[in-house]
N, C-alpha and C positions, 0 to 999 in steps of 0.2 A: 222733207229734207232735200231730196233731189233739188225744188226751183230754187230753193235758200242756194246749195250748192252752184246751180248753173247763175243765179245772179252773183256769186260772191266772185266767179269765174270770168261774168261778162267785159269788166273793162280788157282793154288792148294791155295794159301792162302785168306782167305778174304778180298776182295776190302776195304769193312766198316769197316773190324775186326769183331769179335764173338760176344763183347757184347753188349746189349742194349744199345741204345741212349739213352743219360742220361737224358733227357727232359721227351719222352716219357715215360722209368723206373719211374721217380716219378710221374706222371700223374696218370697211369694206377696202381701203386702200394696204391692209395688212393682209389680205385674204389671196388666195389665188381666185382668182376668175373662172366661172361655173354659170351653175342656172341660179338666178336671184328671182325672188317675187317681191313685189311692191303694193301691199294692198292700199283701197284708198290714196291713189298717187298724186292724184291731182295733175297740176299744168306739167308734170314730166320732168322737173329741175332734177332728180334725183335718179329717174330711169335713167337722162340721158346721160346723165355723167359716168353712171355702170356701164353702160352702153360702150361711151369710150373708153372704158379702162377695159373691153374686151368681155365683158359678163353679157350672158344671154338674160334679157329682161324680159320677166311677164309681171306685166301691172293691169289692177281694174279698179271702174271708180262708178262711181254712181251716175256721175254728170257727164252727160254729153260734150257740154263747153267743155270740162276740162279735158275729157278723151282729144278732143280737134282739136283742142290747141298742143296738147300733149304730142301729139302725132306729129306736127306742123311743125314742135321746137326740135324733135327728132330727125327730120328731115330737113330743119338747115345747117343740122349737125354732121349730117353723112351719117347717120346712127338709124336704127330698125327697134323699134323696140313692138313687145305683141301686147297690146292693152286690149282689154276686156270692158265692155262696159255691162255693169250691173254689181250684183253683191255676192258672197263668198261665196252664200247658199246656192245661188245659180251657175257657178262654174264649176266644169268638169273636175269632175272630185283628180289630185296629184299624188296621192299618199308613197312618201320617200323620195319625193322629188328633186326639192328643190336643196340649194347647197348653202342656201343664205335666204331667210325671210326678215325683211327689213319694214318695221311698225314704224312710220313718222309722222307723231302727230298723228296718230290715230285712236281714236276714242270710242270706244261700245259704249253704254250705260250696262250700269252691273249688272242687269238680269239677263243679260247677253253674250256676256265679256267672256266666260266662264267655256263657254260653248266654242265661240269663234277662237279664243287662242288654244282649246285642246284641237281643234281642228287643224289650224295652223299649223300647231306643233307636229300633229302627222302628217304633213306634207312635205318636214323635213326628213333629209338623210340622216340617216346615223354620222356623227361627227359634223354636219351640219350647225349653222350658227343663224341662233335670234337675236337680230338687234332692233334697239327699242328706244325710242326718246317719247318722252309724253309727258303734260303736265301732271303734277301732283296735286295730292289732295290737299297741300298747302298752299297752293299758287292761286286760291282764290282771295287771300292777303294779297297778292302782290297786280291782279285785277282791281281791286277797292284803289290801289294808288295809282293805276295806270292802263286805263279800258284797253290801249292799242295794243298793250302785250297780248292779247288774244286769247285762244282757249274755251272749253266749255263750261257755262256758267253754271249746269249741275252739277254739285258736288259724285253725283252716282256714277258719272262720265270723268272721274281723273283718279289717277290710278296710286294703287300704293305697292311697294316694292312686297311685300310679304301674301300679299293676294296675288301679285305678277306671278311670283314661284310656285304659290302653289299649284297654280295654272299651268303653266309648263313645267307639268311634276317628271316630265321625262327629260328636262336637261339639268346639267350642275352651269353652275353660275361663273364667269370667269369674271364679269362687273355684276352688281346690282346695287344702285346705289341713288339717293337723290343728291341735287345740286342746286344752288341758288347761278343761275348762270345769265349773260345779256344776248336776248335775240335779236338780232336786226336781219330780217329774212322778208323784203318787200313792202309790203304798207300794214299786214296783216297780225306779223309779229314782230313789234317792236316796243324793249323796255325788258327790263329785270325780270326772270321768269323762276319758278319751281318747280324744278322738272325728273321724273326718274328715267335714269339710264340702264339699260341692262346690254351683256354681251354674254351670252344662253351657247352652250352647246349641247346638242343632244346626245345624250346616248345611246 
């Protein structure tokens, strides 16, 4: 999965595009500014944009490509952000850390899933907030009419709102919902998508 990662990384342009996901952008732009995590961040469009609205950012990713390039879009921003690279398992455990964990576009397969977001979930503060956009388990309809929408083509890897909760059995739900929505986020997603949203705060 790494070289799959670091080739999808290689061209000079952004796979996602530059700018924030636009889910995430108004989530985070209703929040006071803290410490955020990013897992799986990829080229950095979504660190760096926390970055300038003043949140302290740690992101990590599997791929090298993406870490340097991630760093590089950070630093023609005037922005610092602290990326990791490797997987959740390998970094220094945060438990109550973080003030916002932010999942974009990111996919476990189910014998995983389970694991990584009770993790996640304790790395949040009390009063802390999960946010979440990722394909649904319906959106492999909406792949059959249009490969560039993107996504993972196991059904095991895309997610349903009632398995998300019960995963994060330690927050109430302020969203949780799916949406037929249009991504146009770089070369990678683009086209009519099904996607669940969630806005998690922990208790």
């Amino acid at each position: 999965m790494k070289e799959f990662w670091n080739q999808r990384y290689a061209q000079e342009a952004m796979a996602y595009g530059d700018a924030p996901n636009a889910f995430f952008k108004a989530q985070i732009d209703t929040l006071t500014p803290g410490r955020i995590l990013l897992p799986a961040e990829g080229e950095g469009r979504n660190a760096v944009y926390a970055a300038q609205q003043g949140w302290q950012v740690w992101a990590y990713d599997w791929s090298e490509v993406a870490r340097d390039k991630a760093l590089n879009f950070a630093a023609v921003h005037g922005v610092s952000i602290d990326y990791q690279l490797g997987s959740l398992d390998e970094l220094p455990l945060r438990p109550d850390f973080f003030d916002v964990v932010a999942l974009i576009y990111v996919h476990y397969p189910d014998p995983v899933r389970q694991q990584q977001m009770r993790l996640l979930q304790s790395w949040l503060k009390p009063q802390g907030r999960l946010i979440l956009e990722g394909f649904s388990k319906k959106h492999p309809e909406y792949q059959a009419l249009n490969p560039s929408v993107g996504g993972p083509k196991g059904l095991d890897q895309l997610y349903d709102v009632a398995d998300l909760l019960a995963d994060f059995d330690q927050c109430r739900p302020w969203m949780a919902e799916t949406q037929e929505i249009e991504l146009l986020e770089g070369t990678c997603h683009c086209g009519t998508a099904h996607v669940v949203r969630l806005n998690l705060e922990k208790l």
